[in-house]
OpenMM code with the backbone's topology and positions (N, CA, C; nanometers):
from openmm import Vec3, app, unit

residues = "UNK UNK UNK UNK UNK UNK UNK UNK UNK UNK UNK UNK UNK UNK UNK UNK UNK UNK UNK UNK UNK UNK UNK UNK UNK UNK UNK UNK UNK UNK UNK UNK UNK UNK UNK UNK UNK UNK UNK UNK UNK UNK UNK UNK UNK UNK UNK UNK UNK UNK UNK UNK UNK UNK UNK UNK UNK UNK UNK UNK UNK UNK UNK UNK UNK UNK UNK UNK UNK UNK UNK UNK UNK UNK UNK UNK UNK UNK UNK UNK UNK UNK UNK UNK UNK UNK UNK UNK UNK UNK UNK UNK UNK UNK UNK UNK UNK UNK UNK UNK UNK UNK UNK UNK UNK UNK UNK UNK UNK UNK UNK UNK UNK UNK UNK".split()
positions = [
    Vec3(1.3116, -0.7243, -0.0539),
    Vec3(1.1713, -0.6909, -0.0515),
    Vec3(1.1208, -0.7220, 0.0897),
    Vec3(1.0337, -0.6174, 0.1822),
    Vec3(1.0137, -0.6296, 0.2659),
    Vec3(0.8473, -0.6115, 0.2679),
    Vec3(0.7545, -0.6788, 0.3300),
    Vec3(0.6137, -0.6589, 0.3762),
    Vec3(0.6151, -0.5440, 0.4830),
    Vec3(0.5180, -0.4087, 0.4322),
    Vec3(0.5642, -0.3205, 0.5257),
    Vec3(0.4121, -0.2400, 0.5960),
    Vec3(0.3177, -0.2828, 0.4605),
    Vec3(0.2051, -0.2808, 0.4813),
    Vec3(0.1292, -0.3847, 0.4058),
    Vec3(-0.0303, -0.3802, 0.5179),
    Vec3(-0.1431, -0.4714, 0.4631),
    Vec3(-0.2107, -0.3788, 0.3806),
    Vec3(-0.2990, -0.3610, 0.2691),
    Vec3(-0.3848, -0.3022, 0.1887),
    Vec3(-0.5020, -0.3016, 0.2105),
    Vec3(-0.6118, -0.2391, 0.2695),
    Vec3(-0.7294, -0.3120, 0.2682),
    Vec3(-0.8217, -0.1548, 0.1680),
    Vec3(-0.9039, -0.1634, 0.0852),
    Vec3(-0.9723, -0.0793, 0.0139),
    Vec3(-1.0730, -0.0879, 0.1171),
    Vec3(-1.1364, 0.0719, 0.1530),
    Vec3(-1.2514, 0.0287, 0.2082),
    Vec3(-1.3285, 0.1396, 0.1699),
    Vec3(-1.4782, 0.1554, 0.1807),
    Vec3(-1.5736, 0.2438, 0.1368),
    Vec3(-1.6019, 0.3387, 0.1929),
    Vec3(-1.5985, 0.3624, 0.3133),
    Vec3(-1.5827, 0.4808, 0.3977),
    Vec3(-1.4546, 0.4770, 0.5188),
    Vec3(-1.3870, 0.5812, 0.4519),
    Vec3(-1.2212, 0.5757, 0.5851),
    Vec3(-1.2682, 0.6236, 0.7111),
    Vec3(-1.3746, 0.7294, 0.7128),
    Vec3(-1.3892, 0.7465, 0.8721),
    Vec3(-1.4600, 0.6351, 0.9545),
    Vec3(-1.5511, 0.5750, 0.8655),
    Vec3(-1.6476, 0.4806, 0.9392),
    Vec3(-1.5239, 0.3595, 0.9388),
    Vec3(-1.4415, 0.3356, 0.8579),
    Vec3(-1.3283, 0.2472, 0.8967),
    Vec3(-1.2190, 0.2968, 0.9865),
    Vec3(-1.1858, 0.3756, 0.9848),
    Vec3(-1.0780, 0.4303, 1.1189),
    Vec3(-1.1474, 0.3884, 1.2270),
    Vec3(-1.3112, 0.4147, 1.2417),
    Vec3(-1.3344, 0.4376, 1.3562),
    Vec3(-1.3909, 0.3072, 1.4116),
    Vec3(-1.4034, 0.1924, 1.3322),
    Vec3(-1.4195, 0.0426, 1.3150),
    Vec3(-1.3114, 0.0025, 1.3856),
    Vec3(-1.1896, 0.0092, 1.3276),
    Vec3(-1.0665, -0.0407, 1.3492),
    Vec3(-0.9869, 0.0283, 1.4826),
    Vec3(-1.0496, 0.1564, 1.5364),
    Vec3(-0.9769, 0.1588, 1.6737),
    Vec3(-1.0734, 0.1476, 1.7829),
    Vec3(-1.1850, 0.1173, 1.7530),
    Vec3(-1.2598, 0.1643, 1.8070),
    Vec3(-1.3436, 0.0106, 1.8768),
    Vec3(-1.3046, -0.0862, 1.7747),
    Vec3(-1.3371, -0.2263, 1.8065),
    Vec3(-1.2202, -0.3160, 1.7695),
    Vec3(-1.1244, -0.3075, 1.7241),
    Vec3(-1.0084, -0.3708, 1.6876),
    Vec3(-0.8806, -0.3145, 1.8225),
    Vec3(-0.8915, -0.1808, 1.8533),
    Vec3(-0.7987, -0.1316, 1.9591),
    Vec3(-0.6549, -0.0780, 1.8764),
    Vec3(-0.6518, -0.0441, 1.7583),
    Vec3(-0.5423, -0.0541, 1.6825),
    Vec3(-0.5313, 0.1309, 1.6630),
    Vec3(-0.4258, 0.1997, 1.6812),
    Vec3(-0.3684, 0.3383, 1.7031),
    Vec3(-0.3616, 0.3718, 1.5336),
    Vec3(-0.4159, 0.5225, 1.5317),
    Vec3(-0.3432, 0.5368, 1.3443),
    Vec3(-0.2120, 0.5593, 1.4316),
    Vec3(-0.1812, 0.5746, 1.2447),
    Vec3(0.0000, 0.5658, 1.3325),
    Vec3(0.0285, 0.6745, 1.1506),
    Vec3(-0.0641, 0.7268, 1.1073),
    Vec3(-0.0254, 0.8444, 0.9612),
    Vec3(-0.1778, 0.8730, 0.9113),
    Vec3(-0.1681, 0.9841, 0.8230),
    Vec3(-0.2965, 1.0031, 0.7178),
    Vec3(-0.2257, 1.0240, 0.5836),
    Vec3(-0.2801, 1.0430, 0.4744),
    Vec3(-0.2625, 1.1063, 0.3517),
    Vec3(-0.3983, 1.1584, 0.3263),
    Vec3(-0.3844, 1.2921, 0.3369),
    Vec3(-0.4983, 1.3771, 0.2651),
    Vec3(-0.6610, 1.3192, 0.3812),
    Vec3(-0.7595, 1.2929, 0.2430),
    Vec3(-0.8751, 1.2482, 0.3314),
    Vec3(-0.8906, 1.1021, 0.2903),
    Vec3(-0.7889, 1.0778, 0.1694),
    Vec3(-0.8524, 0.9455, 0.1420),
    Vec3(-0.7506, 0.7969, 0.1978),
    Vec3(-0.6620, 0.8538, 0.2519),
    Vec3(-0.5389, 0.7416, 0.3186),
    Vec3(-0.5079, 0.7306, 0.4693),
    Vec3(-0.5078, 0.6253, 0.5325),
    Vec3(-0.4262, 0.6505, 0.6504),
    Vec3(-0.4421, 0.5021, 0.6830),
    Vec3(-0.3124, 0.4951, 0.7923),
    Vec3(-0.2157, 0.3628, 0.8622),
    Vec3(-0.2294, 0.3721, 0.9628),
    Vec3(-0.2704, 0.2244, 1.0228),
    Vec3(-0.3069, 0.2306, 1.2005),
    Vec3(-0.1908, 0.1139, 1.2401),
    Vec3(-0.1189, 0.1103, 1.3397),
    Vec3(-0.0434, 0.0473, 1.4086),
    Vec3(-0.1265, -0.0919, 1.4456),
    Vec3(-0.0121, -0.2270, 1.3645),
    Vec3(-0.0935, -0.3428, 1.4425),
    Vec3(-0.0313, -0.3891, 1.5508),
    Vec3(-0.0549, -0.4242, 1.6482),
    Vec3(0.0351, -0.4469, 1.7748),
    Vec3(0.1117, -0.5386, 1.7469),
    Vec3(0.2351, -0.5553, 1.8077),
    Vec3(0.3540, -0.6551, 1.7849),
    Vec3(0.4218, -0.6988, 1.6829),
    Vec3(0.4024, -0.5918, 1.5636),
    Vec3(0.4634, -0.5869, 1.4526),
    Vec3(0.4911, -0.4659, 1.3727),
    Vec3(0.6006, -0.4472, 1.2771),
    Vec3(0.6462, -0.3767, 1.2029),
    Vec3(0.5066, -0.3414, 1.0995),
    Vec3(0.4918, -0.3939, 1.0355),
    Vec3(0.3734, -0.3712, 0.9716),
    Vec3(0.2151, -0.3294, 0.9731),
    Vec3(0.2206, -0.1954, 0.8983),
    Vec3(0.0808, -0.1514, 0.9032),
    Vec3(-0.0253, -0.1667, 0.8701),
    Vec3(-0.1491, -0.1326, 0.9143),
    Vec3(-0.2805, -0.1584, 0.8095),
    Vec3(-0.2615, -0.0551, 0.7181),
    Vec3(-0.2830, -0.0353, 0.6331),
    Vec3(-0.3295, 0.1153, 0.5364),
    Vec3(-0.4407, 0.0832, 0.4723),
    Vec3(-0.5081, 0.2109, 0.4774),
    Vec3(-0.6712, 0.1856, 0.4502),
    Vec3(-0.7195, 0.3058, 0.3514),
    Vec3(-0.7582, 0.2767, 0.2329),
    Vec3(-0.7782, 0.3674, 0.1450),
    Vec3(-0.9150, 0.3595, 0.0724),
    Vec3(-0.9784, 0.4881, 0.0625),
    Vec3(-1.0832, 0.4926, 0.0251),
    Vec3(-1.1381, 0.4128, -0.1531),
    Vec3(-1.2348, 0.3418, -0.1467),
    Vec3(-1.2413, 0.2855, -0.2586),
    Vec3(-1.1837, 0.3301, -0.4314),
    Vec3(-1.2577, 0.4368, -0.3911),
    Vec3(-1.2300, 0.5467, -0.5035),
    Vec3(-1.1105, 0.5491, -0.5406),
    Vec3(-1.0023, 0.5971, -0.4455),
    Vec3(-0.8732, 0.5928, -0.4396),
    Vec3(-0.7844, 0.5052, -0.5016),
    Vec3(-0.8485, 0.4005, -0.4901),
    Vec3(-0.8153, 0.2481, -0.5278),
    Vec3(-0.7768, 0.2026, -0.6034),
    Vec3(-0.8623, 0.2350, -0.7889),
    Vec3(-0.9157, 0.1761, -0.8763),
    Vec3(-0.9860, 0.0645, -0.8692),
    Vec3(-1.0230, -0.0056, -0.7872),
    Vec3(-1.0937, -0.1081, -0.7406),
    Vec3(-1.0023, -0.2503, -0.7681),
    Vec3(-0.9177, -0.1866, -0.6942),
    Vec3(-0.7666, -0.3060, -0.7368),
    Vec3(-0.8213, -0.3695, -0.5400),
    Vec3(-0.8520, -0.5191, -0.5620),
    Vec3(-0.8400, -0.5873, -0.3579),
    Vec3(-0.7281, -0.5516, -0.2790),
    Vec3(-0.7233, -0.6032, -0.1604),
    Vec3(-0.6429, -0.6019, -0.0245),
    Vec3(-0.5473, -0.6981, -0.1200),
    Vec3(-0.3972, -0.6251, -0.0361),
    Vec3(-0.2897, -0.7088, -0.0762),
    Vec3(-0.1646, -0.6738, 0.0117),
    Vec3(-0.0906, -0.7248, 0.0080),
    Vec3(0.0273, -0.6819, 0.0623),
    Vec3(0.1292, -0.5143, -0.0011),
    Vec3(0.1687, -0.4414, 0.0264),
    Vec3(0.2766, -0.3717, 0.0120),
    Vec3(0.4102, -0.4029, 0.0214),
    Vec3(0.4763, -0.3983, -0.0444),
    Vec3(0.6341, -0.3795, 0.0219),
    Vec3(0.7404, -0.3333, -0.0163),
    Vec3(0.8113, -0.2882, 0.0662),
    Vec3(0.8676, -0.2012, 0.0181),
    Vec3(1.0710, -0.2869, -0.0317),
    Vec3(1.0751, -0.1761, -0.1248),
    Vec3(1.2204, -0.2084, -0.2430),
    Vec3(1.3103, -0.1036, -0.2447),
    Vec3(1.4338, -0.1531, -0.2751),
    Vec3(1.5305, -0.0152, -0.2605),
    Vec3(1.4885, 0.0459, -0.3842),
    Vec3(1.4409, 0.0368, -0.4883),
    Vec3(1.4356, 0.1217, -0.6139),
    Vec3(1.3121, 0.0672, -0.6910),
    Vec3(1.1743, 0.1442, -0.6813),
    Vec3(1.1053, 0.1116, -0.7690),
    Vec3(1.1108, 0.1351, -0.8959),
    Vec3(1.1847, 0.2071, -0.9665),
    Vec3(1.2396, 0.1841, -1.1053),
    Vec3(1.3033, 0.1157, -1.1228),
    Vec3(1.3988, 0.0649, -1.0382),
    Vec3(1.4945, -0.0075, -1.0769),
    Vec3(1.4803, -0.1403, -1.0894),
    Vec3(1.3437, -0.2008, -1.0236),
    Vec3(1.2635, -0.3198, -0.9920),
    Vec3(1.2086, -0.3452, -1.1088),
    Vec3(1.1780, -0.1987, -1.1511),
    Vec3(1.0502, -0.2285, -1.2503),
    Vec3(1.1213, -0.2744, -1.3958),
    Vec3(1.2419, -0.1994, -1.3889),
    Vec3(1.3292, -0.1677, -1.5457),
    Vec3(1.3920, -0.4064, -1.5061),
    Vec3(1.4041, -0.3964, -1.3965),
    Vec3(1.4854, -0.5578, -1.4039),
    Vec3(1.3813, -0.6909, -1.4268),
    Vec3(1.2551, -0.6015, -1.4287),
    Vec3(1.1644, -0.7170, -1.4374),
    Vec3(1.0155, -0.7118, -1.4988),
    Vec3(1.0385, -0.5615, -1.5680),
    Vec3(0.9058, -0.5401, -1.6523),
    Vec3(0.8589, -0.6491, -1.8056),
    Vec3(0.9454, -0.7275, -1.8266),
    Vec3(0.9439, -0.8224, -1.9297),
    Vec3(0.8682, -0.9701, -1.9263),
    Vec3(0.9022, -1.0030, -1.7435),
    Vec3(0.8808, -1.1144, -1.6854),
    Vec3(0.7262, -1.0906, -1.5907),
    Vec3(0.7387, -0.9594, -1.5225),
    Vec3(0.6055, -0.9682, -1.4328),
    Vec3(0.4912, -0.8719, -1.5090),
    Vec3(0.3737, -0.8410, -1.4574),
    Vec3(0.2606, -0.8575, -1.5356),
    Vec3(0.2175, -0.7071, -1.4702),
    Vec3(0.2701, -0.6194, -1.5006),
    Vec3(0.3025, -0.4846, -1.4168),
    Vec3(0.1689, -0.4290, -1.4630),
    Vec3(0.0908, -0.3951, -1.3694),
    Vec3(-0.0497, -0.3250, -1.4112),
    Vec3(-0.0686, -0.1834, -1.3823),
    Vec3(0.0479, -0.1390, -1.3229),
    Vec3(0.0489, 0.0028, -1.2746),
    Vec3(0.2700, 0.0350, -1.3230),
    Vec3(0.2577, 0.0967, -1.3978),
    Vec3(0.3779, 0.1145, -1.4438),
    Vec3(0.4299, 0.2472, -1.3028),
    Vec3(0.5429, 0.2374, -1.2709),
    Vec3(0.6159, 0.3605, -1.1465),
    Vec3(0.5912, 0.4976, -1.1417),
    Vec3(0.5547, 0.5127, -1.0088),
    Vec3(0.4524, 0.6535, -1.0570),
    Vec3(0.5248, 0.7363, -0.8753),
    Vec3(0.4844, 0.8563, -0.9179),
    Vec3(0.5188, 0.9120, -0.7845),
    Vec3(0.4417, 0.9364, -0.6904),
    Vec3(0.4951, 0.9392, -0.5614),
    Vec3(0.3520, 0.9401, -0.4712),
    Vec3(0.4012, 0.9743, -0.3466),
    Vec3(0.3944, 1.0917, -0.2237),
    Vec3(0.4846, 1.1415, -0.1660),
    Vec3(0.6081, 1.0961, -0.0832),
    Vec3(0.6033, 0.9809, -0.0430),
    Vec3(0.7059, 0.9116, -0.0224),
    Vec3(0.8336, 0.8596, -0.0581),
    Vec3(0.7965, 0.8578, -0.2351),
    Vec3(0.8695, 0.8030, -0.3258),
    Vec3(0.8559, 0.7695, -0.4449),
    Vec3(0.8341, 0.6258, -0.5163),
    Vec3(0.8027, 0.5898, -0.6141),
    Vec3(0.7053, 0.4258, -0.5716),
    Vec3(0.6243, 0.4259, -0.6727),
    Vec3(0.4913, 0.3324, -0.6438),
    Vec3(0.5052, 0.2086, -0.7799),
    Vec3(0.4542, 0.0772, -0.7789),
    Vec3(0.4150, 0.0489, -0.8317),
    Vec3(0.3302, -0.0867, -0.8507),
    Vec3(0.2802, -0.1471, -0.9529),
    Vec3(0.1498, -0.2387, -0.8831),
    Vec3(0.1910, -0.3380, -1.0540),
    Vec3(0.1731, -0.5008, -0.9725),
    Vec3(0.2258, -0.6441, -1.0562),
    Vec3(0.1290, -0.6859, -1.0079),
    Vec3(0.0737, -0.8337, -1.0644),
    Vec3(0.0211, -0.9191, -1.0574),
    Vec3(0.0835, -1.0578, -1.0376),
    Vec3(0.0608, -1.1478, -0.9512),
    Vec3(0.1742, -1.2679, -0.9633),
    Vec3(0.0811, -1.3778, -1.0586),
    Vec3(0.1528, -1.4801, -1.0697),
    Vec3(0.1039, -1.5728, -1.1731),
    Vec3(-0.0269, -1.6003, -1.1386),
    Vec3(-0.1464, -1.5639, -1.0199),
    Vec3(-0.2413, -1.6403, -1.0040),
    Vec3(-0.3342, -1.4976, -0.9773),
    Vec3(-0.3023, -1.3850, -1.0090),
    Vec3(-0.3850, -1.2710, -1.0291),
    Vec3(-0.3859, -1.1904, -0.9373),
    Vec3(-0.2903, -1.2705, -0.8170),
    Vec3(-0.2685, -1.1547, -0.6757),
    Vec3(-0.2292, -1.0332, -0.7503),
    Vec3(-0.2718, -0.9135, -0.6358),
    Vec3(-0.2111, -0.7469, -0.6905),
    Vec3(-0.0932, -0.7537, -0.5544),
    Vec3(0.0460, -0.7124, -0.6070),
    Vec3(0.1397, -0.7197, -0.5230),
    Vec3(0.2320, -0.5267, -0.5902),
    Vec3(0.1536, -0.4812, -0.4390),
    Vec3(0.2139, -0.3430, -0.4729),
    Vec3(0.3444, -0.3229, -0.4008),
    Vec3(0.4549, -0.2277, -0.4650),
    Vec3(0.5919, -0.2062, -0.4667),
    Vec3(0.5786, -0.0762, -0.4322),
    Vec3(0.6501, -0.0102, -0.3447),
    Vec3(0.6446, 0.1464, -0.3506),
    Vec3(0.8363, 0.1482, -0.2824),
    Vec3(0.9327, 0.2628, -0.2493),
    Vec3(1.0275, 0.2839, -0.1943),
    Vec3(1.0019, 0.4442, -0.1366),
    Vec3(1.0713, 0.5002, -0.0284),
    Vec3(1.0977, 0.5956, 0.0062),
    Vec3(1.2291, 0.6991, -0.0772),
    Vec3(1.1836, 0.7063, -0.1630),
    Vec3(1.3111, 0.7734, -0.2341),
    Vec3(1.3040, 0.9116, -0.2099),
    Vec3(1.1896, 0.9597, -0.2172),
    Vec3(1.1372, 1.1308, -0.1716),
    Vec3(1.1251, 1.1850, -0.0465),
    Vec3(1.1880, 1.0960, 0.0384),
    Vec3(1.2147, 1.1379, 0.1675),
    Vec3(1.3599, 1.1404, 0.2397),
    Vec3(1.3828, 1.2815, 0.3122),
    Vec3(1.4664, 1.3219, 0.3318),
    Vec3(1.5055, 1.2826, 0.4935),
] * unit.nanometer
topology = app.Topology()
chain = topology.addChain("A")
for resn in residues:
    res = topology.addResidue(resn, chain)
    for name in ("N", "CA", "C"):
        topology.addAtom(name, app.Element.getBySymbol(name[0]), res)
């Protein structure tokens, strides 16, 4: 399991893109559609991704990270963790969203749909 992105929900993506390069100094570095996109944080592997509230379900900021098999994560440990978003597809791959013992949201996604 690797940290590959930060999560942050926010209420308007343009007025946040333009927050975050604009006073932070930070490059997008992707979009999805109108309601997603990832800005480069300097001196690290890891991205911001910033998604419109809506988008959300009104689930907080959390970590991402990424797994060789989000089914396969999910099928070895759906008994034990507190899975609030069962594996779903999403263009990259496969997605999915746990809770740890103290109510953090700790989302899982893999690149399986990419070639």
């Amino acid at each position: 399991m690797k940290l590959i992105f930060l999560f942050y929900p926010v209420k308007n993506l343009k007025e946040s893109l333009a927050f975050y390069r604009e006073k932070m100094g930070f490059e997008e570095a992707w979009r999805e559609g109108e309601h997603t996109a990832a800005l480069y944080l300097p001196g690290t592997d890891v991205r911001l991704m910033l998604e419109d509230e809506v988008e959300n379900e009104g689930l907080p900021a959390g970590g991402v990270f990424l797994v060789d098999s989000v089914n396969r994560y999910y099928e070895e440990n759906q008994n034990e963790l507190n899975f609030i978003k069962q594996p779903v597809d999403i263009p990259p791959g496969r997605f999915a969203i746990f809770k740890d013992n103290s109510g953090n949201v700790i989302r899982i996604l893999d690149f399986s749909n990419e070639n």
